[in-house]
MARBA-3410 file (N, C-alpha, C, O; in Angstrom, 1 decimal):
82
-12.6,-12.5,0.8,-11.2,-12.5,0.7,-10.6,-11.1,1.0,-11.3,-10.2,0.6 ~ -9.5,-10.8,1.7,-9.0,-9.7,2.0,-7.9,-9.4,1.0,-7.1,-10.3,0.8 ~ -7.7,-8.2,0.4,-6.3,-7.8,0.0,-5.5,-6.9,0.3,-6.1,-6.2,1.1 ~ -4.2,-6.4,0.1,-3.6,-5.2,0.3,-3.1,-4.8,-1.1,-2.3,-5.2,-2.0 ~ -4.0,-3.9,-0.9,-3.7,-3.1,-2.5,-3.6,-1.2,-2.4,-3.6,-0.6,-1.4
-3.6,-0.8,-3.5,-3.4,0.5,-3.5,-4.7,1.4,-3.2,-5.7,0.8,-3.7 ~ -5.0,2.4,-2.8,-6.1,3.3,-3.0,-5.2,4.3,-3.2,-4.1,4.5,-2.6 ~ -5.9,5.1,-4.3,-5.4,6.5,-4.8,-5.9,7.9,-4.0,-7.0,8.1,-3.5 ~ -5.0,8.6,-4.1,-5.5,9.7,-3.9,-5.0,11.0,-4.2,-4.2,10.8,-5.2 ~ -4.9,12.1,-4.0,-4.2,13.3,-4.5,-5.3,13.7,-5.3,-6.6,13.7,-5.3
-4.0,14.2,-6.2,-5.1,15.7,-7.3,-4.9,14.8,-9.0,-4.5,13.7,-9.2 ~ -5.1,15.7,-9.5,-5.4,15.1,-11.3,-3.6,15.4,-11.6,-3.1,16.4,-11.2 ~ -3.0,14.7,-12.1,-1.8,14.7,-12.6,-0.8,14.3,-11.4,0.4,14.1,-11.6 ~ -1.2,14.3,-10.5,0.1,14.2,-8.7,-0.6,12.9,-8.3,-1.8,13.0,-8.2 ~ -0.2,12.1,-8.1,-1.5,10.9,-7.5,-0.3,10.3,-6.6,0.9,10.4,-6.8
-0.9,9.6,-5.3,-0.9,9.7,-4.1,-1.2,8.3,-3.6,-2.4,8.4,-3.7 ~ -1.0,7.4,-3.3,-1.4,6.0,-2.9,-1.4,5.6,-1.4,-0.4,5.0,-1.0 ~ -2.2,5.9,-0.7,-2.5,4.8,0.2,-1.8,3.1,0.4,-1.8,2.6,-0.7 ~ -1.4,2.4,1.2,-1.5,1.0,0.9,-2.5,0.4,2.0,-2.2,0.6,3.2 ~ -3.6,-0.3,1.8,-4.1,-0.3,2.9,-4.8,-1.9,2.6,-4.6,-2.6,1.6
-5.5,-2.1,3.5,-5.4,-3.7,3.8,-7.5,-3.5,3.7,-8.2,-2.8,4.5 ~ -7.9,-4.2,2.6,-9.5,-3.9,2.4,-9.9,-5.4,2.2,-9.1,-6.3,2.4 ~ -11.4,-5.7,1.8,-12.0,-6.6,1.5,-12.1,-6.9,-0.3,-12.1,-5.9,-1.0 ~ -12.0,-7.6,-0.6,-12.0,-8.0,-1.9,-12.8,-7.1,-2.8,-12.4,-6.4,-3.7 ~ -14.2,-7.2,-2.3,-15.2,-7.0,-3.0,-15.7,-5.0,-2.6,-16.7,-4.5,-3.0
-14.5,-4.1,-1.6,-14.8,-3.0,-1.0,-13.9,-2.4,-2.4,-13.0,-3.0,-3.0 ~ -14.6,-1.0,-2.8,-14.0,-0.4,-4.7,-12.4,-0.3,-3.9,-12.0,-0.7,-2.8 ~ -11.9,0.5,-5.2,-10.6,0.7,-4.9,-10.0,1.8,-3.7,-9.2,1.7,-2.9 ~ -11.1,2.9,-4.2,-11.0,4.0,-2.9,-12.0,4.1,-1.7,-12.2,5.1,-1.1 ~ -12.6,2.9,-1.6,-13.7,2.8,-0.6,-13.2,2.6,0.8,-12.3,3.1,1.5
-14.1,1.7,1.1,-13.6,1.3,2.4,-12.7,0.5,2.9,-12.8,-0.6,2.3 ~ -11.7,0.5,3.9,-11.1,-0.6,4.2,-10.4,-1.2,5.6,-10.6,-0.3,6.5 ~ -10.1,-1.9,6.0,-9.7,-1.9,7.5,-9.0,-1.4,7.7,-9.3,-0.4,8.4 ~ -7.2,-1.6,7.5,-6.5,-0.6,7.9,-5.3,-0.2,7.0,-4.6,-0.8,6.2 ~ -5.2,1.0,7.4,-3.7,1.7,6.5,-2.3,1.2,7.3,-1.9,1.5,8.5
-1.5,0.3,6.0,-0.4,0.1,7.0,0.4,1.2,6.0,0.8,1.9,7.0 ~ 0.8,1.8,5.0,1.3,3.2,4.8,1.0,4.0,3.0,0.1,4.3,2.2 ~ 1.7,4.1,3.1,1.9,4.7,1.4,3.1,5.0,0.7,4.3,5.0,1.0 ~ 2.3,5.2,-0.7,3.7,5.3,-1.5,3.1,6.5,-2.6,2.0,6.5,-3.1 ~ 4.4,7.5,-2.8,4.2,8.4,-3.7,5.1,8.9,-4.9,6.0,9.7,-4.8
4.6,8.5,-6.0,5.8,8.2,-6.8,5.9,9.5,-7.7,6.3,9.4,-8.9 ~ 5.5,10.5,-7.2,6.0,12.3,-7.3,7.0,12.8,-6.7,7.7,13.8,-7.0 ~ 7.2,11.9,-5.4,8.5,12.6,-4.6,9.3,13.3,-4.9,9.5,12.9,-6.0 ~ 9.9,14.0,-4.6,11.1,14.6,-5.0,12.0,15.6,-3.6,11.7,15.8,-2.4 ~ 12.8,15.7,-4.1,13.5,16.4,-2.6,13.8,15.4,-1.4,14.3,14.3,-1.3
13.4,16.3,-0.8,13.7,15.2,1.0,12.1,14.5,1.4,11.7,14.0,2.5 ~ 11.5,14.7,0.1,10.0,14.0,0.8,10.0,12.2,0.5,9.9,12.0,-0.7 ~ 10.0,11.5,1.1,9.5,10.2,1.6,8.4,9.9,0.5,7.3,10.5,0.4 ~ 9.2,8.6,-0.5,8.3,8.0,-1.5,7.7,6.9,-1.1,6.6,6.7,-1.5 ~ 8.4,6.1,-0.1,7.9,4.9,0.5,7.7,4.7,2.0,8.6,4.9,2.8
6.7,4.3,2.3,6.9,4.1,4.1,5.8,3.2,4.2,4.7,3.8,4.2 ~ 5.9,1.9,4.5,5.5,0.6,4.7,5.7,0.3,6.5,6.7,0.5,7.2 ~ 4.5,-0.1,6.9,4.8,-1.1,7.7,5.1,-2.3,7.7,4.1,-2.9,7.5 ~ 6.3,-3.3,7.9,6.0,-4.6,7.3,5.7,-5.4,8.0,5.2,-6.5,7.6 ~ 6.0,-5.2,9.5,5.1,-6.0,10.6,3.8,-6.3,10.3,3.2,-7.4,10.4
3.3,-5.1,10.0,1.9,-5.6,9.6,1.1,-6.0,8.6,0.0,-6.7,8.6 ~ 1.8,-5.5,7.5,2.1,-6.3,6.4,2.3,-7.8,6.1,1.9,-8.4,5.1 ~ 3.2,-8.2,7.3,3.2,-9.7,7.0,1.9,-10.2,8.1,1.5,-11.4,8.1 ~ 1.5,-9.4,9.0,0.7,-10.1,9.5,-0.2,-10.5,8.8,-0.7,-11.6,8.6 ~ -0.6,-9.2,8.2,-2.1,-9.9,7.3,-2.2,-11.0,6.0,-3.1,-11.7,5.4
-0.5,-10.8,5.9,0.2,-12.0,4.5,-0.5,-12.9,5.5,-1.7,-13.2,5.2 ~ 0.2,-13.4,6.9,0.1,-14.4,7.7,-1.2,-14.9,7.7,-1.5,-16.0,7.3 ~ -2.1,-14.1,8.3,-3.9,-14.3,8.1,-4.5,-14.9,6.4,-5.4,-15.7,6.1 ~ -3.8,-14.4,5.9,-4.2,-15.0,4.5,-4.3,-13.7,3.9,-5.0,-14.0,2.9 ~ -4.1,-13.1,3.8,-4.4,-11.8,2.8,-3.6,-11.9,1.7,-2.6,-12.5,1.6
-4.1,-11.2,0.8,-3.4,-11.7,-0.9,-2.5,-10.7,-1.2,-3.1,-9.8,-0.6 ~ -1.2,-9.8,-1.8,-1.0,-8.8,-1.9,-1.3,-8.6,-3.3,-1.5,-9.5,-4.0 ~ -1.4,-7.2,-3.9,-1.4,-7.0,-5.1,-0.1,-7.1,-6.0,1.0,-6.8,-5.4 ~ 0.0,-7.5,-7.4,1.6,-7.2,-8.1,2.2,-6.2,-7.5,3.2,-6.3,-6.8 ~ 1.3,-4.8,-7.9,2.3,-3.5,-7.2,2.9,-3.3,-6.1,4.1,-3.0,-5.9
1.4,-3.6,-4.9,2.3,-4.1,-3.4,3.5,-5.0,-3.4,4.7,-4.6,-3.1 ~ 3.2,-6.0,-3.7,4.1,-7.1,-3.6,5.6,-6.3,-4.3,6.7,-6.5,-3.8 ~ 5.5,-5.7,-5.2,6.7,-4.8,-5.6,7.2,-4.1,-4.6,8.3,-4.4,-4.1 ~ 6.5,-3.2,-4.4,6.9,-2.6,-3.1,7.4,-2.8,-1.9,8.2,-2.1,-1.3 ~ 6.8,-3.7,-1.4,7.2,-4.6,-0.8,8.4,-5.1,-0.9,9.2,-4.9,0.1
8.9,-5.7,-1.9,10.2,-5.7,-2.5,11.0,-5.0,-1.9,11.7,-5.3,-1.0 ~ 11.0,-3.9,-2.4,11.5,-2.8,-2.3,12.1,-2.2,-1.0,13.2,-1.8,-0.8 ~ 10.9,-2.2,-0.4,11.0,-2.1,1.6,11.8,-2.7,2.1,12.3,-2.4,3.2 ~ 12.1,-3.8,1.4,12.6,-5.2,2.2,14.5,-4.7,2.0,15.4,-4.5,2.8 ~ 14.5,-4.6,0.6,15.8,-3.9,0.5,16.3,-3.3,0.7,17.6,-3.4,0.6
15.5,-2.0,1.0,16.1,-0.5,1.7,16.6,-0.9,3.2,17.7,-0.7,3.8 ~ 15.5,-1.3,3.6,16.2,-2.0,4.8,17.2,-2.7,5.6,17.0,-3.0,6.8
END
């Protein structure tokens, strides 16, 4: 099964998320097929908390891919800034 879920990244206390599209059974920050963007919820200033692709995003909905709660939040979210 495929999902789109978060992989973390950054430093200890700043954390940094990937959103990327992996295999069910690949860990959280392992491997995955592809990065459609990220989200960083330290932002501050003129820096960019959210930036989704959603084209591709729904493609992989389309294929069958599962999103996670958070994604799917996010997602949300995308949909409305828009």
């Amino acid at each position: 099964m495929v999902v789109i879920r978060l992989a973390r990244g950054g430093s200890k206390k700043r954390p940094f998320y990937n959103i990327v599209v992996a295999s069910k059974a690949a860990r959280r920050d392992g491997r995955f097929i592809e990065r459609v963007g990220f989200y960083n919820p330290m932002a501050a200033g003129a820096e960019q908390p959210l930036r989704l692709a959603l084209d591709r995003v729904s493609y992989w909905a389309g294929v069958g891919a599962q999103l996670s709660p958070t994604v799917q939040r996010l997602v949300d979210q995308a949909k409305v800034a828009v």
